[in-house]
N, C-alpha and C positions, 0 to 999 in steps of 0.2 A: 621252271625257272631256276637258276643259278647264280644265287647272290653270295659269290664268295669273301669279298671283303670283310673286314673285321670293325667296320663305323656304318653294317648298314643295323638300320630301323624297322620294323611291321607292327603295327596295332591292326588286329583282329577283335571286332568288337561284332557282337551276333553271325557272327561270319565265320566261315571255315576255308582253310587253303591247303595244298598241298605242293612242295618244295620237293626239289631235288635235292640242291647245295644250298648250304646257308651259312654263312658266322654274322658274330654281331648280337643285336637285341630284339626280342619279343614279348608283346605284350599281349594278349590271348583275354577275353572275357567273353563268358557265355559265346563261343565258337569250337573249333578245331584245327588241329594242324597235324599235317603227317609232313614228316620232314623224312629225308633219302640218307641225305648227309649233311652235318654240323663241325663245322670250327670254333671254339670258343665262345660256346652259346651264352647267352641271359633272359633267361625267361621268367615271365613276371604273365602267373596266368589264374583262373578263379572260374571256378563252373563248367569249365572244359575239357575235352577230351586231348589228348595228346601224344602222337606217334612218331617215335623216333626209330632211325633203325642203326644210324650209326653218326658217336657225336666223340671227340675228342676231350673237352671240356664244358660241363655245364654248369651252370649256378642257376638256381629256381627259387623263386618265392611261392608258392602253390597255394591255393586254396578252395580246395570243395571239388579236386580235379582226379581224373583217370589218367595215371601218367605210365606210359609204355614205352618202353628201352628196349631194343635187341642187345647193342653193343655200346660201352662206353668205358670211356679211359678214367676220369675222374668225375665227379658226381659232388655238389653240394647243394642241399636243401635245407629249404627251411619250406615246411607244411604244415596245415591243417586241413583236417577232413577230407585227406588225399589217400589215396592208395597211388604207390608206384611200383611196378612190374617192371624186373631189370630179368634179359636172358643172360650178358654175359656183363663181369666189370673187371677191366684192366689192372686198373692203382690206387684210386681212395676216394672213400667216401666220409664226407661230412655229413650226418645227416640230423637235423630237429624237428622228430613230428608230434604230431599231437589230434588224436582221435583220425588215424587213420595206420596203415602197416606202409610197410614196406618189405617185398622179398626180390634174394636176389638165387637165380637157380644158378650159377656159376661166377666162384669169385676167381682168377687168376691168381696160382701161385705164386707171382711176382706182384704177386700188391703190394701197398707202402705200409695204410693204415685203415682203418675200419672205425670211427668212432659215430654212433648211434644213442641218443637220447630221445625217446619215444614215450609219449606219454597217452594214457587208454589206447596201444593199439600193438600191433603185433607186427614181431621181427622174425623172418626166416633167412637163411643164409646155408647156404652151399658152397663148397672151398675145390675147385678143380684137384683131383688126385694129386698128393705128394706135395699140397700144402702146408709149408710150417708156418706156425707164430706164435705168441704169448696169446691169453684170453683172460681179459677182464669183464665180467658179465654180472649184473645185479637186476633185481627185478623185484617189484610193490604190486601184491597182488595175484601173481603170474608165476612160468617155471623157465625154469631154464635145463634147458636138455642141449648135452653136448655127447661129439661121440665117443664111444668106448675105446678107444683108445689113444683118447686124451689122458694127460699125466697132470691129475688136482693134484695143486698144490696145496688150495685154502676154499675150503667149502664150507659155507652156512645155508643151515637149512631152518630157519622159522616158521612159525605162526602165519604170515602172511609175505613174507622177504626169503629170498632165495639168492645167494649169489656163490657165485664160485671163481678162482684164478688156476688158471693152468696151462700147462703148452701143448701145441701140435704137435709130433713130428719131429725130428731129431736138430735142426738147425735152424729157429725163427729169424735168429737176426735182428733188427728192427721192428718186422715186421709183429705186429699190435693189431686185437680187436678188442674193442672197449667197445660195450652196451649195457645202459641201463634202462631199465622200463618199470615206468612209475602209475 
């Protein structure tokens, strides 16, 4: 099916579906969804599985879910006890989880922004070659490994706290990743 409009509605409750096209709002509990393609998604989902393969914009409430991305432009979450699987991300991610990860294996050198508060759970991130930006990174707990030829600025290493500031690449720009993990 192909609900492309941007006012349509699906609650999914013990049920599972699979879309072509979609924009608009979803509601997912203890079901599934494999979606084709997304326009300016809203997903509000808990105990489910979820496949996207390509979405423009999403916003998600999540919780207790398996969430899988091939491609997407912007990205905001708010989770618990989610893991999400991103293959590629366009422009920015907002993300707040809490006891679950989130990794992304290719971010777009043209992204805007990156900010990440994750609490008990782990961040991975992959930057497509000849990404630049600034990096603000802290962590409770945990490590933080960036790569070697990154230019710290400002490194602390504690007891149990880790954080470091530094750039990519010879012209960030704007472009920002902020993560802390507590």
């Amino acid at each position: 099916e192909q609900l492309n409009g941007s006012n349509n509605n699906l609650t999914l409750k013990f049920s599972s579906a699979e879309v072509d096209a979609y924009g608009g709002e979803i509601d997912v509990e203890y079901g599934s969804i494999s979606l084709d393609e997304g326009t300016n998604l809203k997903l509000k989902s808990a105990f489910s599985a979820l496949d996207i393969d390509e979405v423009s914009s999403l916003v998600v409430n999540s919780q207790y879910d398996a969430l899988d991305i091939d491609n997407i432009g912007s990205l905001d979450i708010e989770a618990k006890f989610t893991t999400a699987e991103i293959d590629k991300l366009g422009q920015s991610l907002d993300a707040k989880m809490g006891y679950g990860g989130i990794e992304i294996d290719e971010i777009s050198k043209d992204f805007t922004i990156i900010d990440i508060d994750a609490q008990f759970g782990g961040v991975e991130l992959d930057f497509e070659d000849g990404a630049s930006y600034t990096l603000q990174a802290s962590s409770q707990m945990g490590d933080v490994d960036v790569p070697s030829s990154m230019k710290i600025s400002k490194e602390s290493d504690e007891m149990l706290s880790k954080s470091i500031e530094g750039t990519m690449g010879d012209s960030p720009g704007d472009r920002k990743v902020i993560i802390k993990v507590s």
